[in-house]
FIKE-197596 format. One record per residue: residue number from 1; residue in one letter; z, x, y of N, C-alpha, C in turn. Coordinates in nm, 2 decimals. Last residue first. Layout:
<NUM; 'A'; <Z; X; Y>; <Z; X; Y>; <Z; X; Y>>
...
***
This chain:
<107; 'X'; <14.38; 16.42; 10.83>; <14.36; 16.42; 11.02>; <14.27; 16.49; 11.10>>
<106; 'X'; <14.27; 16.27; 10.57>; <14.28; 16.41; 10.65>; <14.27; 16.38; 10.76>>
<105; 'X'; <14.43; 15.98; 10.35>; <14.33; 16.09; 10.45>; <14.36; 16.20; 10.59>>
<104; 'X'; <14.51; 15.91; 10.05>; <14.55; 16.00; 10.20>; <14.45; 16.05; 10.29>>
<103; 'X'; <14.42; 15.86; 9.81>; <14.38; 15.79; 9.92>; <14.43; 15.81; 10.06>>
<102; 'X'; <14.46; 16.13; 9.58>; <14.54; 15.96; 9.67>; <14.46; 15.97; 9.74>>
<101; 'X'; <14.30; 16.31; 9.46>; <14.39; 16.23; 9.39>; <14.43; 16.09; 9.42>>
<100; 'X'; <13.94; 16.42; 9.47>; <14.08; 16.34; 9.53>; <14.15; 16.22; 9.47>>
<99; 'X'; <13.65; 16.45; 9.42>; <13.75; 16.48; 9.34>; <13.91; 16.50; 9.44>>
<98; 'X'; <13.51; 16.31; 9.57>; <13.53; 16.23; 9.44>; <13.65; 16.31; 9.37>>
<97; 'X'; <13.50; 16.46; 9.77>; <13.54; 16.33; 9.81>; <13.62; 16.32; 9.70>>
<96; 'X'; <13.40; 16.76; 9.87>; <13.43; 16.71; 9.74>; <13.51; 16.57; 9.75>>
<95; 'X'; <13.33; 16.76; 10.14>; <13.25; 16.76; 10.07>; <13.29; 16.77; 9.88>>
<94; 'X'; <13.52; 16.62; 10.31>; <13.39; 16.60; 10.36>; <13.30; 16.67; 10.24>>
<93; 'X'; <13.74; 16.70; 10.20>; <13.74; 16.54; 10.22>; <13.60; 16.54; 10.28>>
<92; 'X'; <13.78; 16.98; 10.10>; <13.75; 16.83; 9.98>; <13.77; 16.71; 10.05>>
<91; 'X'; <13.74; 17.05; 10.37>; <13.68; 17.09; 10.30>; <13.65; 16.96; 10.17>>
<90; 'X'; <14.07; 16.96; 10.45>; <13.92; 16.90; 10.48>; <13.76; 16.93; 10.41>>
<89; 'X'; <14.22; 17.08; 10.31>; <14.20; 16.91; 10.28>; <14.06; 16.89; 10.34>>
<88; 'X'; <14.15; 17.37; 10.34>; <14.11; 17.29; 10.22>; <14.11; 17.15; 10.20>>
<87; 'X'; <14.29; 17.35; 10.60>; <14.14; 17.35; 10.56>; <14.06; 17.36; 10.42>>
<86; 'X'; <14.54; 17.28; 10.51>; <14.46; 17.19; 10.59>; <14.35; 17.25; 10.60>>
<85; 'X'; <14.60; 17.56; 10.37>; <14.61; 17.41; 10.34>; <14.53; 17.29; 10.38>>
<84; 'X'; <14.57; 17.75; 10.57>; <14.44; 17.78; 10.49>; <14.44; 17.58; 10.42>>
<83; 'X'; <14.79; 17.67; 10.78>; <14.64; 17.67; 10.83>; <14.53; 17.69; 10.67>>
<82; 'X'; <15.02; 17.74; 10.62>; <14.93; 17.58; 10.63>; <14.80; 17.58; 10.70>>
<81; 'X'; <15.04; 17.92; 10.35>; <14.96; 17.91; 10.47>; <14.90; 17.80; 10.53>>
<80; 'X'; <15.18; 17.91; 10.04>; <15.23; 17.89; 10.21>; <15.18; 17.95; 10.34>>
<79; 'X'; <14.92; 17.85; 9.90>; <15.01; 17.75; 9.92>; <15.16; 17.79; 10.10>>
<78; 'X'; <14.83; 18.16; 9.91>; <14.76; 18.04; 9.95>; <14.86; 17.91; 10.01>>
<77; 'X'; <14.93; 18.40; 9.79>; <15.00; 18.36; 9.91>; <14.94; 18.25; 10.01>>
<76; 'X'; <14.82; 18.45; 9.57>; <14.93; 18.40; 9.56>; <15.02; 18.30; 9.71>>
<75; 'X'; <14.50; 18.21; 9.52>; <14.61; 18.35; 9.58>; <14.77; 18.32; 9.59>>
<74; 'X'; <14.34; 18.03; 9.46>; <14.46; 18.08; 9.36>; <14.51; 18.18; 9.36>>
<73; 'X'; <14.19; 17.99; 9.66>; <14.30; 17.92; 9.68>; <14.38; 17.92; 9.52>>
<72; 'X'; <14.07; 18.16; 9.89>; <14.13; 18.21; 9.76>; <14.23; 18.10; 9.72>>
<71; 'X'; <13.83; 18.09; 10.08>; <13.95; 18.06; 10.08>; <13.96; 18.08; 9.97>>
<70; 'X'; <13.54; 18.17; 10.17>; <13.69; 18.25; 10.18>; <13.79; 18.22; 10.17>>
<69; 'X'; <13.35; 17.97; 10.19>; <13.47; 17.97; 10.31>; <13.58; 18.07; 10.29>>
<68; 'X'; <13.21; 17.98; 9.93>; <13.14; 17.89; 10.09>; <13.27; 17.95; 10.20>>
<67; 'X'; <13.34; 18.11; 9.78>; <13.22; 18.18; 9.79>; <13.18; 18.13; 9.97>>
<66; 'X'; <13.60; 17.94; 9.75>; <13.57; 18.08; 9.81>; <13.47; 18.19; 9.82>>
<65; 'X'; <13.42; 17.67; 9.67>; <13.54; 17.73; 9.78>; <13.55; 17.90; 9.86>>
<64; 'X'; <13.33; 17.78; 9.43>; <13.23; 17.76; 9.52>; <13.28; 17.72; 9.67>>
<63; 'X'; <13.58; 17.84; 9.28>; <13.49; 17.97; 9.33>; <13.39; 17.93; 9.42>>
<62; 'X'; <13.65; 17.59; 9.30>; <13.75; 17.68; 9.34>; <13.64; 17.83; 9.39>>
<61; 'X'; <13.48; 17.44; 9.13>; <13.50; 17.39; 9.28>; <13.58; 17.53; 9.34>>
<60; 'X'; <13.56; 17.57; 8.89>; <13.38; 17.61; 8.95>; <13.40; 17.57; 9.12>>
<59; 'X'; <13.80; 17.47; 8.85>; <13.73; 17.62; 8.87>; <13.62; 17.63; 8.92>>
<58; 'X'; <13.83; 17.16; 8.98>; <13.81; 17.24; 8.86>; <13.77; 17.40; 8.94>>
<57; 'X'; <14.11; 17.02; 9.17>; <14.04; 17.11; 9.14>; <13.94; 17.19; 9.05>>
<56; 'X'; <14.21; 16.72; 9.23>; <14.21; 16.83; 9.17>; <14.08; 16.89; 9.12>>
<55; 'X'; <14.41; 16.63; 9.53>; <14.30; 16.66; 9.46>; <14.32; 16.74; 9.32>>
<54; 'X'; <14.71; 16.57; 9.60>; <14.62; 16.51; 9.73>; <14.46; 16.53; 9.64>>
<53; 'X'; <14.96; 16.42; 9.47>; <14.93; 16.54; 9.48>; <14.73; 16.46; 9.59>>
<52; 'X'; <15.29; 16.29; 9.62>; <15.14; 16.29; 9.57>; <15.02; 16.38; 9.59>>
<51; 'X'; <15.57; 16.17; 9.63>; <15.51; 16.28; 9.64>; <15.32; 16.24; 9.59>>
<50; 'X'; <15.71; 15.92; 9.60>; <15.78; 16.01; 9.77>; <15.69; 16.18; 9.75>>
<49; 'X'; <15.58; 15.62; 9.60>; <15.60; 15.79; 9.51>; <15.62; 15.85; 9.69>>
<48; 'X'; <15.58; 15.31; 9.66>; <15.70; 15.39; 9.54>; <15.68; 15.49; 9.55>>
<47; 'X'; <15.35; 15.25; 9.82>; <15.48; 15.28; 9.86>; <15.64; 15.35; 9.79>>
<46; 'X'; <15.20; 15.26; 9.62>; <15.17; 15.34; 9.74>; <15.25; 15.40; 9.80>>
<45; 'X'; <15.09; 15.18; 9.35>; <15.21; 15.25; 9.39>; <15.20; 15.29; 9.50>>
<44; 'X'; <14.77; 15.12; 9.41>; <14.88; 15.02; 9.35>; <15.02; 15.07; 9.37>>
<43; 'X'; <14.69; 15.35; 9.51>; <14.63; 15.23; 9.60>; <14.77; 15.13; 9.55>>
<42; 'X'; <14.75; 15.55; 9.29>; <14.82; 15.58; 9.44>; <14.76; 15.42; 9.52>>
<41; 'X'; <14.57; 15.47; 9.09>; <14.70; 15.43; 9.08>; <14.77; 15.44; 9.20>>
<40; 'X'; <14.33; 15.48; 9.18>; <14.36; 15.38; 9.16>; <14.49; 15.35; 9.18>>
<39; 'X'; <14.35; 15.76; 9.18>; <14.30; 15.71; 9.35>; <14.37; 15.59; 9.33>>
<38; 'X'; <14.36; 15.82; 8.94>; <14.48; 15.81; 9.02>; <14.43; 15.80; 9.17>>
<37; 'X'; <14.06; 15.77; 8.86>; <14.25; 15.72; 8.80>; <14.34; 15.67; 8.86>>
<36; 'X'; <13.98; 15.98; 9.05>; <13.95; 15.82; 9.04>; <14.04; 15.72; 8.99>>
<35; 'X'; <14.04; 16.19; 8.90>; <14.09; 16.17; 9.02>; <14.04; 15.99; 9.06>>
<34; 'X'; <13.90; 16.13; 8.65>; <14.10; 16.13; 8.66>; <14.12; 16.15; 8.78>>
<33; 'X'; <13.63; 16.15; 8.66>; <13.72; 16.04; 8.63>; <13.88; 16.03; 8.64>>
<32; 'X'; <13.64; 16.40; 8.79>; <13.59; 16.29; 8.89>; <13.64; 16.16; 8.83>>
<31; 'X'; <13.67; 16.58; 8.55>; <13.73; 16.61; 8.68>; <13.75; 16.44; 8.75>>
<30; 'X'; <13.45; 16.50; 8.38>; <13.60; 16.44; 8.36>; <13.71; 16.47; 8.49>>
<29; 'X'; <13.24; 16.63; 8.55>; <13.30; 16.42; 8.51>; <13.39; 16.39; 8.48>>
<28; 'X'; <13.23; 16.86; 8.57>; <13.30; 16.80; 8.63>; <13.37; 16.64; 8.60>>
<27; 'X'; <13.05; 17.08; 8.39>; <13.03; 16.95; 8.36>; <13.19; 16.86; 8.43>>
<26; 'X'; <12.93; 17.37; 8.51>; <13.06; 17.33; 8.46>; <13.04; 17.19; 8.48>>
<25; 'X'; <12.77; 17.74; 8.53>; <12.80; 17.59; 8.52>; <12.93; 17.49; 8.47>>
<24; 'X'; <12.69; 18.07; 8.71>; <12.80; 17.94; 8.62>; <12.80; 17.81; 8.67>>
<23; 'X'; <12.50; 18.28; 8.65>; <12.49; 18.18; 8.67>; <12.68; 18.11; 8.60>>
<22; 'X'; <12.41; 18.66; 8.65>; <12.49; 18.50; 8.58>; <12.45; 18.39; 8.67>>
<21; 'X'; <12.13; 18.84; 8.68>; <12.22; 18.82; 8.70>; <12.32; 18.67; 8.62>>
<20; 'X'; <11.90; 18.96; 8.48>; <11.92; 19.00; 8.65>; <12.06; 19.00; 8.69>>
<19; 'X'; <11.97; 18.93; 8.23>; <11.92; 19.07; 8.25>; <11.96; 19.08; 8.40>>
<18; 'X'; <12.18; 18.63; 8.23>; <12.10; 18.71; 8.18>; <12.06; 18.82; 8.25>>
<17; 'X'; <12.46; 18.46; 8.15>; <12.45; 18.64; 8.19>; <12.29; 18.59; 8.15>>
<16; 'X'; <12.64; 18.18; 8.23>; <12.47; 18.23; 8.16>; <12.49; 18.34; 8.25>>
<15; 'X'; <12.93; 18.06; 8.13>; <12.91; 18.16; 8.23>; <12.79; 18.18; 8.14>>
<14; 'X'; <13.07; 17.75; 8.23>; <12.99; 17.81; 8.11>; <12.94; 17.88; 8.23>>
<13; 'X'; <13.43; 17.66; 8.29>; <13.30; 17.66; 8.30>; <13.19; 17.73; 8.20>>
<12; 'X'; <13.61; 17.36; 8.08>; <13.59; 17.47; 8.13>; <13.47; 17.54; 8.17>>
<11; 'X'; <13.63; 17.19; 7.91>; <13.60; 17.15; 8.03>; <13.61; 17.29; 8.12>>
<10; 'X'; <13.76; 17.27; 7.66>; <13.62; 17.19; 7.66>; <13.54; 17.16; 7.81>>
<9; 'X'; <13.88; 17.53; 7.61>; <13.86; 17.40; 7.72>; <13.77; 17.41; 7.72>>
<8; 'X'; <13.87; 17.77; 7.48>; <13.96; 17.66; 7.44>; <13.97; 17.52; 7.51>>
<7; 'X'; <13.81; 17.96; 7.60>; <13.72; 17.94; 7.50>; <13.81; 17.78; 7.43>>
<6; 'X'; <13.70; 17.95; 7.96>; <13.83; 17.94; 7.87>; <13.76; 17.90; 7.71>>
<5; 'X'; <13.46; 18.00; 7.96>; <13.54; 18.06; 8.04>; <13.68; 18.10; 8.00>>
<4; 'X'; <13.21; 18.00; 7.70>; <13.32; 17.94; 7.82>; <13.37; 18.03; 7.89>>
<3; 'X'; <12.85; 18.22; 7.77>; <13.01; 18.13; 7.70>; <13.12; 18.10; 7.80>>
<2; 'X'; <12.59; 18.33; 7.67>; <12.65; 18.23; 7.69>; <12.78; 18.23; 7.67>>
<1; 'X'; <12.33; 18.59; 7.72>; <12.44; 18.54; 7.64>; <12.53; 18.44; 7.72>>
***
């Protein structure tokens, strides 16, 4: 048996149960086009925004995060642990590229 994750997002992932075990899939491209967007847009505003978000995330990236490295990054107590922070920028700068917001790069 088949189904979304979120039954209302089109972009949400698709969970395949069969007899042994699931599988989840999830069609990213719209992910990859709107970070691309705003790669654009942060190259043109660079100097105007005193904030900028650095990626985004779909779910499936988020569980194959904390399957590959343990990092819960929709824990509560994710955001104020800079050590987990900075190893999530690097993580999406060596292997999720495409899905980054600005053109900031990781030290």
């Amino acid at each position: 048996m088949d189904f979304l994750s979120q039954e209302n997002n089109k972009n949400s992932f698709i969970v395949k149960d069969t007899s042994k075990d699931f599988v989840l899939e999830q069609d990213v491209s719209a992910y990859r086009e709107y970070a691309a967007q705003q790669r654009e847009l942060d190259s043109v505003a660079r100097n105007g925004r005193t904030y900028r978000s650095f990626a985004i995330i779909p779910d499936i990236v988020a569980i194959d995060i904390l399957t590959k490295y343990g990092l819960d990054i929709h824990g509560p107590e994710f955001m104020s642990d800079p050590a987990s922070l900075r190893k999530l920028k690097q993580i999406i700068e060596t292997d999720y590229p495409l899905l980054k917001t600005s053109n900031v790069k990781v030290l």
